[in-house]
C-alpha positions as CSV (number, residue, x, y, z in Angstrom):
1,X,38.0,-2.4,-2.2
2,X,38.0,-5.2,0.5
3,X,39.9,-5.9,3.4
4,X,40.9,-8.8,3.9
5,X,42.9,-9.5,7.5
6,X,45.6,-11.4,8.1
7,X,46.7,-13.8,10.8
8,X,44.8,-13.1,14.4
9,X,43.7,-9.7,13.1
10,X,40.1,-8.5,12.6
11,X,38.3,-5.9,11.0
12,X,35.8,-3.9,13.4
13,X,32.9,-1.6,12.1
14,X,32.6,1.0,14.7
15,X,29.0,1.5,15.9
16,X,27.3,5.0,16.4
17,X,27.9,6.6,19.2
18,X,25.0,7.7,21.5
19,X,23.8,11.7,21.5
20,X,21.9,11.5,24.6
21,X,22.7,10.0,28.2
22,X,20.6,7.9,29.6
23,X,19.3,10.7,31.6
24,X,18.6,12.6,28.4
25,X,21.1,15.2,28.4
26,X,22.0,15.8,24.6
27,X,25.6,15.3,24.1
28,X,27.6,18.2,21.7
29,X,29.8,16.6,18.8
30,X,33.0,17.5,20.2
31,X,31.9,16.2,24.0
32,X,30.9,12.7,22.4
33,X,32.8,9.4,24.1
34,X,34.4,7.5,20.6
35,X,32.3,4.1,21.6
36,X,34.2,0.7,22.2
37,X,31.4,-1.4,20.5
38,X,32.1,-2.3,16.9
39,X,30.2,-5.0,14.7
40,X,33.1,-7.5,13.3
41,X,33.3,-7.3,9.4
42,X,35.5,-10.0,8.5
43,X,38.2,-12.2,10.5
44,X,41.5,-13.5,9.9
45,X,42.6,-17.8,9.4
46,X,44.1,-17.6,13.1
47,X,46.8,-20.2,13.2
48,X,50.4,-19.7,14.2
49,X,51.3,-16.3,15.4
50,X,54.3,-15.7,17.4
51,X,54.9,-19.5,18.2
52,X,51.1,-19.6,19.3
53,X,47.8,-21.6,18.0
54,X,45.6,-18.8,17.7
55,X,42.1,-20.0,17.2
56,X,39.4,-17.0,16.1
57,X,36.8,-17.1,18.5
58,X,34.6,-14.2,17.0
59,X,32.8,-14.6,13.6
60,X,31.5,-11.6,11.1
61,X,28.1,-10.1,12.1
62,X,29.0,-10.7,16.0
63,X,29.1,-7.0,18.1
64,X,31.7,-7.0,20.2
65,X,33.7,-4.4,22.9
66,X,37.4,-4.1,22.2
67,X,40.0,-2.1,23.8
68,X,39.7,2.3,24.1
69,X,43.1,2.5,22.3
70,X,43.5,-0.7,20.3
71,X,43.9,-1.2,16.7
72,X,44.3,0.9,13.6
73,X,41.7,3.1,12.4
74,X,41.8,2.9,8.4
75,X,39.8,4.8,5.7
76,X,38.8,3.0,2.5
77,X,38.2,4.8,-0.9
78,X,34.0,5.3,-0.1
79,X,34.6,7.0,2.9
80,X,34.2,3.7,4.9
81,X,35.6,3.8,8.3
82,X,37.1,0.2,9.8
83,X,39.5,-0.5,12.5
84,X,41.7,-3.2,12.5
85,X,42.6,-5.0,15.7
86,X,43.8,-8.4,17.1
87,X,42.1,-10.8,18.6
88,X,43.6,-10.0,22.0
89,X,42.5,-6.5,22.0
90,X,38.6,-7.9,22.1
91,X,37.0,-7.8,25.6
92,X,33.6,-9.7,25.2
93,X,31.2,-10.4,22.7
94,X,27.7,-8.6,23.0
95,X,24.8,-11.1,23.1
């Protein structure tokens, strides 16, 4: 199965979270922060949404922050885990 997004939306691969601090305190599962850094997987055409020109500024393979409680986390048939966002709900682009 793909997904394919549609309009300003864009499908995020979350990125593992870290199991030590910097300090190198070894975090339990439970205690773990979900991370806000994703790799992008595929993006949406952009154009008109809402009366707007929406042009994608992100491109698949690009890491990127988004937003702690954006999008919508969805589970594919091979246990894949993707989250689906707009392109609003992207904060910066790692480089």
């Amino acid at each position: 199965m793909k997904l394919v997004p549609l309009g300003d939306r864009i499908v995020l691969k979350q990125l593992e979270a870290e199991e030590t601090t910097k300090s190198g305190i070894v975090l339990p599962g439970q205690n773990k922060e979900k991370p806000q850094q994703a790799e992008v997987i595929a993006v949406g055409p952009g154009g008109m949404v809402d009366g707007k020109e929406i042009k994608i500024e992100v491109k698949a393979g690009d890491k990127v922050i988004y937003s702690k409680y954006a999008g919508t986390e969805v589970k594919l048939d091979d246990d894949q885990e993707f989250i689906i966002v707009k392109q609003s709900d992207i904060l910066a682009v790692i480089e």
